[in-house]
LOVEXKE-373729 format. One record per residue: residue in one letter; chain; x, y, z of N, C-alpha, C in turn. Coordinates in steps of 0.05 Angstrom, whole numbers, plus 5000, padded with zeros to 4 digits. Each point is the difference from the previous one (the first is absolute). Layout:
// residues N
   code   unit   n_east   n_north   n_up   ca_east   ca_north   ca_up   c_east   c_north   c_up
      A      A        X         Y      Z         X          Y       Z        X         Y      Z
...
//
This chain:
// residues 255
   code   unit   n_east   n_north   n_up   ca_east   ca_north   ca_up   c_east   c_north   c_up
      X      A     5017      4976   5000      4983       5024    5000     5017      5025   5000
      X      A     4988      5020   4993      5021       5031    4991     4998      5008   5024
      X      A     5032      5012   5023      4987       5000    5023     5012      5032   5007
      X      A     5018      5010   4972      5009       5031    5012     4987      5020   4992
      X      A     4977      4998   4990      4977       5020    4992     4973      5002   5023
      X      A     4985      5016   5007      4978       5002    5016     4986      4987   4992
      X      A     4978      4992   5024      4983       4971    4988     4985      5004   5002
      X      A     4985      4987   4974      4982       5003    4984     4968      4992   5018
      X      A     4980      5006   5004      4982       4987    5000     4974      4999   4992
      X      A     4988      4983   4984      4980       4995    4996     4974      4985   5006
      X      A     4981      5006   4997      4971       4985    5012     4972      5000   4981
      X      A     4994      4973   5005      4983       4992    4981     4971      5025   5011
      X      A     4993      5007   4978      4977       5010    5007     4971      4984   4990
      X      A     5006      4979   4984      4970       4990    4988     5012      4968   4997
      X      A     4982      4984   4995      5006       4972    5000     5008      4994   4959
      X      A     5013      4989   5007      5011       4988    4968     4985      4992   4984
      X      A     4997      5011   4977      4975       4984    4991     5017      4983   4978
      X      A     4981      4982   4985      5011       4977    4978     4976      5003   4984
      X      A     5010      5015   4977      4976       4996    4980     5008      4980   4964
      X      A     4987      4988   5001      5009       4980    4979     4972      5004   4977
      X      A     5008      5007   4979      4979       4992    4974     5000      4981   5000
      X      A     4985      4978   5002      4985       4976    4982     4971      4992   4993
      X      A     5018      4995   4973      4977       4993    4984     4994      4972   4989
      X      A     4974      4990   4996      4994       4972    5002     5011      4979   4985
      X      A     5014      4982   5004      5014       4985    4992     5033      5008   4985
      X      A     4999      5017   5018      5026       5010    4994     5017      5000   5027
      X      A     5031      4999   5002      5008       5001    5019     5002      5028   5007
      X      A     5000      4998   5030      5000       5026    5013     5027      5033   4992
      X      A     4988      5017   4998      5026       5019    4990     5015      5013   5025
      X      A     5028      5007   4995      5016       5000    5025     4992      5024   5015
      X      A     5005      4989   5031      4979       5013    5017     5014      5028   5007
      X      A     4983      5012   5004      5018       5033    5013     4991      5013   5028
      X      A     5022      4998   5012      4996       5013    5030     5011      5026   5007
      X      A     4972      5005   5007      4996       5031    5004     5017      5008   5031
      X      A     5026      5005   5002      5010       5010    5019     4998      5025   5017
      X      A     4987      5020   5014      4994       5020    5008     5008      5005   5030
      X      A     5018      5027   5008      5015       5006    5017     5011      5025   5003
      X      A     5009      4999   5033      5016       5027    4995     5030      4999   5011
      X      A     5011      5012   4992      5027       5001    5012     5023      5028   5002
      X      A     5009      4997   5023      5020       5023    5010     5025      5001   4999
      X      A     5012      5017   5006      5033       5006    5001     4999      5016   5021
      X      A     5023      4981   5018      5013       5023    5030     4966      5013   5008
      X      A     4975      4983   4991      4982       5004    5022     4977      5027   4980
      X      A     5009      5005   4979      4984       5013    4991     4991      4997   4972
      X      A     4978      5004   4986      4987       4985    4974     5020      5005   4977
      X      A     5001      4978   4986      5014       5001    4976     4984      5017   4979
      X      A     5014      5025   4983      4984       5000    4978     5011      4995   4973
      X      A     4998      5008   4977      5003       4987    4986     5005      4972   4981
      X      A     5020      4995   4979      5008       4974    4993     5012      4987   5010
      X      A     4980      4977   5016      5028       4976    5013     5000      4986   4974
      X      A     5029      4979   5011      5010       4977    4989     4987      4986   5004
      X      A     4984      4976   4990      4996       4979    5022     5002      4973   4986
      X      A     5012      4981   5016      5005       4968    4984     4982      4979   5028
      X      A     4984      4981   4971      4985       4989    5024     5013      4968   4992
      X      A     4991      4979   5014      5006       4968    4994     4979      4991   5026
      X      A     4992      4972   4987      4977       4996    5011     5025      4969   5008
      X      A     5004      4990   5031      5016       4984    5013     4987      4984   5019
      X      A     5015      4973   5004      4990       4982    5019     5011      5012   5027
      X      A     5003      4988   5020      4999       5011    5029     5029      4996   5008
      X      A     5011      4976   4987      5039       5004    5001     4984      4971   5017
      X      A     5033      4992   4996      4999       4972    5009     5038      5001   5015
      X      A     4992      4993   5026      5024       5000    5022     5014      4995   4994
      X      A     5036      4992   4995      5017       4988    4997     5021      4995   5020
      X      A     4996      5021   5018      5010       4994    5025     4997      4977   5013
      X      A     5012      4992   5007      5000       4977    5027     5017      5000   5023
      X      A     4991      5000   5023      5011       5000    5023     5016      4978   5010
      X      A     5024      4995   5003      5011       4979    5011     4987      4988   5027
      X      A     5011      4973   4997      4993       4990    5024     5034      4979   5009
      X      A     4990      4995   5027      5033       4989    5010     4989      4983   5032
      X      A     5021      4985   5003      4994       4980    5024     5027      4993   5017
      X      A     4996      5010   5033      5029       5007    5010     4996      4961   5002
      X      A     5032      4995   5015      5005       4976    5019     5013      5001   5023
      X      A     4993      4999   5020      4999       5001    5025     5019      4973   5014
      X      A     5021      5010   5016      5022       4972    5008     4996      5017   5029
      X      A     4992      4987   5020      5005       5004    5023     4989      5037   5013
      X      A     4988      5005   4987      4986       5019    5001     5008      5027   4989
      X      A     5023      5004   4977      5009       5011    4985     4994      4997   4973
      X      A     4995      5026   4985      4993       4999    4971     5040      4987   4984
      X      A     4991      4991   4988      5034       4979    4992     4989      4999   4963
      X      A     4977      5006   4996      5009       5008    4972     4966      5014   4986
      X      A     5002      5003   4978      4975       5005    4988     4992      4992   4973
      X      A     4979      4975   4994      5003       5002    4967     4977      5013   4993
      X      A     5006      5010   4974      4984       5013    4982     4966      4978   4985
      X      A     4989      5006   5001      4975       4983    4993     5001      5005   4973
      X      A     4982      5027   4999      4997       5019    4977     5017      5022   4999
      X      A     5014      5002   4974      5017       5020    4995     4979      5027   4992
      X      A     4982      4999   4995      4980       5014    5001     5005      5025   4966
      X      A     5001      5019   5002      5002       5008    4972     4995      5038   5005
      X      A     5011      5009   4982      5000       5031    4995     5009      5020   5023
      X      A     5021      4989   5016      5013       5010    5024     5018      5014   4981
      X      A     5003      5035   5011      5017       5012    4996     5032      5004   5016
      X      A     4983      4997   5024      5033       5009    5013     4992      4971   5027
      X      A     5027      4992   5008      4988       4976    5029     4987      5015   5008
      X      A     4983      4976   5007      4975       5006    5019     5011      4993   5041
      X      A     4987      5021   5007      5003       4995    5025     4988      4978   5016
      X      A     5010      4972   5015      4997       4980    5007     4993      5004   5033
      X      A     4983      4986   5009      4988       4995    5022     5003      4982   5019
      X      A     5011      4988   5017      4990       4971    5011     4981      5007   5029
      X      A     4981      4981   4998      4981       5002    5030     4998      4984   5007
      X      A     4990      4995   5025      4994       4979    5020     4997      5015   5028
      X      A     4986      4986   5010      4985       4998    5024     5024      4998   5028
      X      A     5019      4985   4985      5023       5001    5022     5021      5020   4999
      X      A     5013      4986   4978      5024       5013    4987     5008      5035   4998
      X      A     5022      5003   4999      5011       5026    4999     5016      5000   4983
      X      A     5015      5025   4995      5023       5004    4985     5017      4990   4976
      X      A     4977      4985   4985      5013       4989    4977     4993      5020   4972
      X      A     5022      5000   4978      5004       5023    4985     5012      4981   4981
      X      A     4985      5006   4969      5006       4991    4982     4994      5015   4966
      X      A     5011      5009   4984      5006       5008    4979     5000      4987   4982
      X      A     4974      5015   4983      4995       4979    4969     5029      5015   4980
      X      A     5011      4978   4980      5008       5014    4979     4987      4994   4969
      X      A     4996      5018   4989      4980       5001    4968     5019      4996   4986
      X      A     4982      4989   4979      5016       4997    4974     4977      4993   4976
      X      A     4999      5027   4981      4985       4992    4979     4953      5008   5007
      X      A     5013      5014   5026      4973       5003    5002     4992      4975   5029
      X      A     5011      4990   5003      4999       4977    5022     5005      4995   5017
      X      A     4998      4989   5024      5018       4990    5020     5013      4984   4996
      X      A     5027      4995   4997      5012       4972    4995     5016      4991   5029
      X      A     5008      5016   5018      5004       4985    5027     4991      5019   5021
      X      A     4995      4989   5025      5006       5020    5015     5015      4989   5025
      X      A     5024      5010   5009      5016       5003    5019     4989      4999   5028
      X      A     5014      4985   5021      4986       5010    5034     5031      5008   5011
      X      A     4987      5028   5000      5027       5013    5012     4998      4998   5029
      X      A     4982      4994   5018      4998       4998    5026     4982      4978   5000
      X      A     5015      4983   5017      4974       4969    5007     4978      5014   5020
      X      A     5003      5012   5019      4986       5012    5020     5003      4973   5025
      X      A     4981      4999   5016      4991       4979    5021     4973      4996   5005
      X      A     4986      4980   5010      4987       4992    5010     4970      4996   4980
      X      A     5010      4997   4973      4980       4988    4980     4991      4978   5000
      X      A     4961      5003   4987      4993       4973    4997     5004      4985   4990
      X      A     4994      4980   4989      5003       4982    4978     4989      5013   4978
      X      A     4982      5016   4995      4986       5006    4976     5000      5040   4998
      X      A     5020      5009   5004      4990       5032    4998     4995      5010   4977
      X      A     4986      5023   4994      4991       5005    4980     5019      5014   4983
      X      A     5011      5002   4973      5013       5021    4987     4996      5016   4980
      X      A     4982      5021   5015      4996       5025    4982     5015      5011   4984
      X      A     4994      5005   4972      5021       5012    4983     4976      5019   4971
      X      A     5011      5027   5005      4982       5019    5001     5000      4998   4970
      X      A     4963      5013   4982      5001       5001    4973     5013      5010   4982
      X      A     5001      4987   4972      5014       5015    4983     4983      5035   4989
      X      A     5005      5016   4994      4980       5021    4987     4985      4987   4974
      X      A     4975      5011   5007      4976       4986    4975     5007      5009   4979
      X      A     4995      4977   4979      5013       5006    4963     4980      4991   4990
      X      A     4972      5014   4996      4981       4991    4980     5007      4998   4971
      X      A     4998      4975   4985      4998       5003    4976     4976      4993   4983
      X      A     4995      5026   4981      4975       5009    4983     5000      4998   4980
      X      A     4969      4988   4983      4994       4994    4975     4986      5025   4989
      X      A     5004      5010   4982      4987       5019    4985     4985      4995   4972
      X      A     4970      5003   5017      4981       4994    4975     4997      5021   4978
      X      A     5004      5016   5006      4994       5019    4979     5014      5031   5011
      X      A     5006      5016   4981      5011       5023    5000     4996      5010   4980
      X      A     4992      5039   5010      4986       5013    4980     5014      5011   4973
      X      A     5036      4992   4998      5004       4991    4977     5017      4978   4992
      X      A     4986      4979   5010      5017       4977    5001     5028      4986   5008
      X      A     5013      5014   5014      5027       4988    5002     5005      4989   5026
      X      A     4984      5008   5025      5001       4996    5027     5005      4962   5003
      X      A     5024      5005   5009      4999       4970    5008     5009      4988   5029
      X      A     4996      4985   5013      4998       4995    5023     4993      5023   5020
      X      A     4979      5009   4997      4989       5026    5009     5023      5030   5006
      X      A     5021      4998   4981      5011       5025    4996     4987      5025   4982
      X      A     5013      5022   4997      4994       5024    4995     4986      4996   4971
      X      A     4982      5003   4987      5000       5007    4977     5018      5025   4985
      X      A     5011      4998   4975      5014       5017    4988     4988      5031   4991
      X      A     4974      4996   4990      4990       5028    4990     4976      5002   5018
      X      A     4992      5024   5009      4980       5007    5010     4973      5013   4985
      X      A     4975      5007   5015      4986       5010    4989     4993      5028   5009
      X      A     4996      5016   4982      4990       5022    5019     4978      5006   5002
      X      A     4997      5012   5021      4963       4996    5005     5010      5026   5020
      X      A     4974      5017   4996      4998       5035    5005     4994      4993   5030
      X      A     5009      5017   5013      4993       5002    5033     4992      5029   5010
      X      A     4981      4994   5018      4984       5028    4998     4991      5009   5026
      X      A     5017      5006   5019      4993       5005    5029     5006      4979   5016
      X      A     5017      4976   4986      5009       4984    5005     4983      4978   4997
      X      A     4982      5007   4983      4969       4972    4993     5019      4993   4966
      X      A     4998      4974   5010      5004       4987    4963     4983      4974   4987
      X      A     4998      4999   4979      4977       4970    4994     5020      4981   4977
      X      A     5009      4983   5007      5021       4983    4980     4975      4972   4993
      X      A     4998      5001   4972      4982       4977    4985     5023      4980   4991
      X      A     5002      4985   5014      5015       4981    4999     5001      4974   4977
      X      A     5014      4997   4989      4991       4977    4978     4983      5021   4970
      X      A     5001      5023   4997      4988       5013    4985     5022      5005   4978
      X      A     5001      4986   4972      5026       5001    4989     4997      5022   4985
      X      A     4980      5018   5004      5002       5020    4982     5016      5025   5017
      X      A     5006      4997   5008      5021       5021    5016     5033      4985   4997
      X      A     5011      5016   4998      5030       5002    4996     5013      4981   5019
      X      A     5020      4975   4998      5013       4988    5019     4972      4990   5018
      X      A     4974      4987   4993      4999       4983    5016     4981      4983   4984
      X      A     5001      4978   5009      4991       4972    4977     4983      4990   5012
      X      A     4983      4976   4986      4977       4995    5016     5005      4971   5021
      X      A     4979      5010   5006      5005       4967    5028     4976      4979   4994
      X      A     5028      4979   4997      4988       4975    4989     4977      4994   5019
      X      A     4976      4987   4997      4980       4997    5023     5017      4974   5012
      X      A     5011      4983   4988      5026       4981    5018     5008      5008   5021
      X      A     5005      5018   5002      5015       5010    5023     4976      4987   5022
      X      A     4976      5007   5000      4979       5000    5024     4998      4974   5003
      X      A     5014      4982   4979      5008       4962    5009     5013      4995   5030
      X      A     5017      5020   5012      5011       4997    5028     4980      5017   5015
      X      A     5011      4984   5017      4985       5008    5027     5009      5021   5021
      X      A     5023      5008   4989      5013       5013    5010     5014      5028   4988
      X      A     4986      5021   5007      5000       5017    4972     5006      5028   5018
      X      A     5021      5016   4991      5004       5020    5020     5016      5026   4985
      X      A     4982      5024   4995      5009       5021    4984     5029      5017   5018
      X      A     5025      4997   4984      5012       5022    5007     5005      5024   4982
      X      A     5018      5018   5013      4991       5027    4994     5029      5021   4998
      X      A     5012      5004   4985      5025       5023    5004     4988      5026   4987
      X      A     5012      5026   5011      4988       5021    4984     5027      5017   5005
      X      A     5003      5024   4984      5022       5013    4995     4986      5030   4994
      X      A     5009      5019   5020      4983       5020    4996     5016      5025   4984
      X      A     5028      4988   4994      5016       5026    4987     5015      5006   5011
      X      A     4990      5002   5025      5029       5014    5023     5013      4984   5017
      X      A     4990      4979   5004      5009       4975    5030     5013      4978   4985
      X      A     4986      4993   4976      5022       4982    4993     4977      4974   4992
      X      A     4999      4987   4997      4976       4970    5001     5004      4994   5026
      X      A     4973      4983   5019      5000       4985    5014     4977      4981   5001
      X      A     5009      4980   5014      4981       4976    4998     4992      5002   5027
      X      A     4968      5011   4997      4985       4998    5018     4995      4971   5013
      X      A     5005      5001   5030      4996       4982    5012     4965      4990   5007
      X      A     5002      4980   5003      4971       4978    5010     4987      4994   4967
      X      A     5004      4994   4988      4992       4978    4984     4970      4996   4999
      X      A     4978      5009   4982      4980       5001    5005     4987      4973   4992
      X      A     4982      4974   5020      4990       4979    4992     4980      5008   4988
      X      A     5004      4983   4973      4961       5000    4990     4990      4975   5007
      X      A     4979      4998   5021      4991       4975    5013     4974      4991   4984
      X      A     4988      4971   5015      4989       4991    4987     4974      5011   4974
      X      A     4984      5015   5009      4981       5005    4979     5012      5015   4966
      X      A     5027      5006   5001      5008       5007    4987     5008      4974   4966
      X      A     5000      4979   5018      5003       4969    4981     4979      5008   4989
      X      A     4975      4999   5003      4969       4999    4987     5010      5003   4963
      X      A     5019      5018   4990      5018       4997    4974     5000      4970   4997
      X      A     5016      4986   5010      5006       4966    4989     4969      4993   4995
      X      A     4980      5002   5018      4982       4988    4983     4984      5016   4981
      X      A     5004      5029   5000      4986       5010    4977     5020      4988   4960
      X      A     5030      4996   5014      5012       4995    4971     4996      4971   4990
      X      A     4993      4980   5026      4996       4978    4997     4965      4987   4987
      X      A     4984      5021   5002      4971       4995    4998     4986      5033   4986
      X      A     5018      5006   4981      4990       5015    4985     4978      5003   4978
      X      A     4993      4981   5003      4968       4996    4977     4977      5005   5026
      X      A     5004      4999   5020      4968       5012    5021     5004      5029   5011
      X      A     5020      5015   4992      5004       5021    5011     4986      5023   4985
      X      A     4993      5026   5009      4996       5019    4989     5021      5007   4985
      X      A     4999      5026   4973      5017       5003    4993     5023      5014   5019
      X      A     4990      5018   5017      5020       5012    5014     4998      4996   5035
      X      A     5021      4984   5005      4996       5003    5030     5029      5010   5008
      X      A     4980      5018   5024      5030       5016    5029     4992      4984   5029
      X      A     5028      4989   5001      4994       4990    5031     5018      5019   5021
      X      A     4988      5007   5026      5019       5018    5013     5013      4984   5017
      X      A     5035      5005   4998      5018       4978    5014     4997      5015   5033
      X      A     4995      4983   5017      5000       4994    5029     5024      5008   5016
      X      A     5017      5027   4990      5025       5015    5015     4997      5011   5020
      X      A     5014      4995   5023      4984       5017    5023     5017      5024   4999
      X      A     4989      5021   5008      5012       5037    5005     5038      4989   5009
      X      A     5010      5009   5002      5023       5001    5005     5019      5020   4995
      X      A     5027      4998   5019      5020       5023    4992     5023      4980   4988
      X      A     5009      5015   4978      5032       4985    4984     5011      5030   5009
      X      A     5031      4987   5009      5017       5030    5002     5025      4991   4998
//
């Protein structure tokens, strides 16, 4: 995220809508979401032309993993530690723990390699451990990785930046972005595929001229009633020609 410019914030003012032409026995035409909002700078309304790049993303998927480890206990001294799980996406050693109910003063140090724990050391046995103490060994920092269904000019991939933006007029800091509308400059339409996952979540960068781009934080979910698309593209011969379904976004702040 852009973090040496003032931050940005914006808020949904109306619920998303999804309006799709179809016509009978035809497959459904790509759907367009009506985005509507306002947003500030250092706390006061934006006016004019923002930048704005949108991508429609899954929720990220963890890659982190937390190690896990198991002391051994000789006479009531920690005397060594193995590693279980090397666990995954550790930046720097992680700070190591041992507990028990009895025991004192035992001190031990993971060393990484590659993102991992590959040993960890007992620099102090301590005294008076159980047979089984516990060995805490603290998380790696979270590394979501993201699929990018769509972007308003195609290039966004694993939910990074799109390359070109759109501009869309801002006016007291109110703006309306039609999303998937390819008749506007740099943005393409959205496959109704996309509304195949279940997991569907608009993000949002804007660039106001002076700050620089930033990627507004919180990730907007489009939740369930928003699917109602899969079955209008799937059962297009009983539909009216034109249906709008309004997607189920609750009010929120991105900043």
């Amino acid at each position: 995220m852009y973090t040496s410019s003032p931050a940005f914030r914006a808020f949904l003012l109306a619920p998303l809508l999804l309006a799709a032409s179809i016509l009978p026995n035809q497959a459904a035409a790509p759907p367009v979401i009506t985005y509507q909002g306002r947003i500030q700078a250092e706390g006061e309304p934006v006016d004019g032309i923002g930048q704005f790049k949108f991508a429609l993303v899954n929720a990220g998927t963890e890659t982190s993993v937390q190690a896990t480890a198991t002391a051994t206990v000789t006479g009531g001294f920690v005397t060594s530690i193995t590693v279980n799980n090397p666990g995954a996406g550790y930046v720097v050693a992680p700070q190591v723990t041992i507990r028990d109910a009895t025991g004192v003063g035992a001190v031990a140090t993971a060393a990484l390699s590659g993102g991992q724990i590959s040993a960890i050391a007992v620099n102090n046995a301590g005294t008076g451990y159980s047979a089984s103490p516990t060995v805490a060994i603290d998380p790696p920092p979270s590394n979501l990785n993201f699929v990018s269904y769509w972007s308003n000019d195609g290039t966004s991939a694993l939910g990074a930046e799109p390359t070109d933006a759109v501009a869309i007029v801002v006016s007291r800091g109110l703006f309306t972005a039609a999303l998937g509308d390819a008749s506007l400059p740099n943005m393409t339409p959205i496959p109704p595929s996309v509304f195949d996952n279940d997991d569907v979540h608009l993000r949002i960068w804007f660039n106001d001229g002076v700050n620089g781009t930033a990627q507004l934080a919180g990730d907007q979910r489009i939740t369930a009633s928003a699917f109602a698309i899969r079955a209008d593209h799937s059962d297009s011969a009983s539909l009216a020609d034109v249906a709008t379904t309004a997607m189920n976004v609750a009010w929120s702040d991105i900043s």
